[in-house]
DOSEKE-644031 format. One record per residue (C-alpha): x, y, z; residue in three letters. Coordinates in steps of 0.2 Angstrom, whole numbers, plus 5000, padded with zeros to 4 digits. Example, Ala and Ser with C-alpha at 12.3 -4.5 7.8 and 13.67 -1.06 7.14 Angstrom:
% DOSEKE-644031
506249785039ALA
506849955036SER
END
This chain:
% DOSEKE-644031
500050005000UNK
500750174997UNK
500950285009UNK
501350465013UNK
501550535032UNK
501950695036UNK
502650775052UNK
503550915060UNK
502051035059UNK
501551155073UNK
501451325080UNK
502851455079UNK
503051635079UNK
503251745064UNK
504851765060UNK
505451555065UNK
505651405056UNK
505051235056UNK
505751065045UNK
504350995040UNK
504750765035UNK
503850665025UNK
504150475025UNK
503550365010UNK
503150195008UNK
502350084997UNK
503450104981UNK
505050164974UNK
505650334982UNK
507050364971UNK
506050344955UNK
504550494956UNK
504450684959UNK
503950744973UNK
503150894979UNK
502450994994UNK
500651084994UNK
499551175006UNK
497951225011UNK
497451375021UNK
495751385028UNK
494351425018UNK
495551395001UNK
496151294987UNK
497851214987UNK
499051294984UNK
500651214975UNK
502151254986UNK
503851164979UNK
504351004970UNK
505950924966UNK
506650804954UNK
506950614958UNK
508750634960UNK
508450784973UNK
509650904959UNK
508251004952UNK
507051114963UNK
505851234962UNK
504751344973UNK
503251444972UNK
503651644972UNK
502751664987UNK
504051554998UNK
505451554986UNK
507051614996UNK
506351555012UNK
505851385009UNK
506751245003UNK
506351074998UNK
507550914999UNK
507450725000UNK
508650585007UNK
508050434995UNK
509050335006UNK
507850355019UNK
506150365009UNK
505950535015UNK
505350715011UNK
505850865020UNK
505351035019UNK
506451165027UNK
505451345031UNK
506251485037UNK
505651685041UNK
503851615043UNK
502551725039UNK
500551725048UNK
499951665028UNK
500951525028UNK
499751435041UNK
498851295035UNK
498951105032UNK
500451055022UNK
500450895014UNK
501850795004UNK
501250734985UNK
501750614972UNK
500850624957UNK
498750624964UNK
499350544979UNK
499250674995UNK
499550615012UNK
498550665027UNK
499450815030UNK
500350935045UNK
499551075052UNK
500751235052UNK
500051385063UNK
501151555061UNK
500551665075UNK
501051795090UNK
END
């Protein structure tokens, strides 16, 4: 069965970081694309960053680009999202992706 679980979500103050992980299972890591999304309340998702199988090839959304960055250890089957300089419109539910696949999702609140 694949599977997708998020982790490292929570509530941090503008300004701070978090690393958000991902860990998949069910098929081959190495070979797909990942990406990360959101969803803030009361909206649509929002396409955040992907990278390549090989984790040499990146890109970002203009609204996080410069504070986020996406990376992947195929070694370990996992996803990570590194955000820093948080701002209060990057709260919402962040979730890993592979191709339609989503997982359940992390919740990320930025607030004073």
């Amino acid at each position: 069965e694949v599977q997708l679980v998020e982790s490292g979500g929570g509530l941090v103050q503008p300004g701070g970081s978090l690393r958000l992980s991902c860990v998949a299972s069910g098929f081959i890591f190495s070979s797909y694309a990942m990406s990360w999304v959101r969803q803030a309340p009361g909206k649509g998702l929002e396409w955040v960053s992907a990278i390549n199988s090989g984790g040499g090839s990146t890109t970002y959304a203009d609204s996080v680009k410069g504070r986020f960055t996406i990376s992947r250890d195929n070694a370990n089957n996992t996803l990570y999202l590194q955000m820093n300089s948080l701002k209060p419109e990057d709260t919402a539910v962040y979730c890993c992706r592979r191709d339609a696949l989503r997982g359940q999702g992390t919740q990320v609140t930025v607030s004073s």
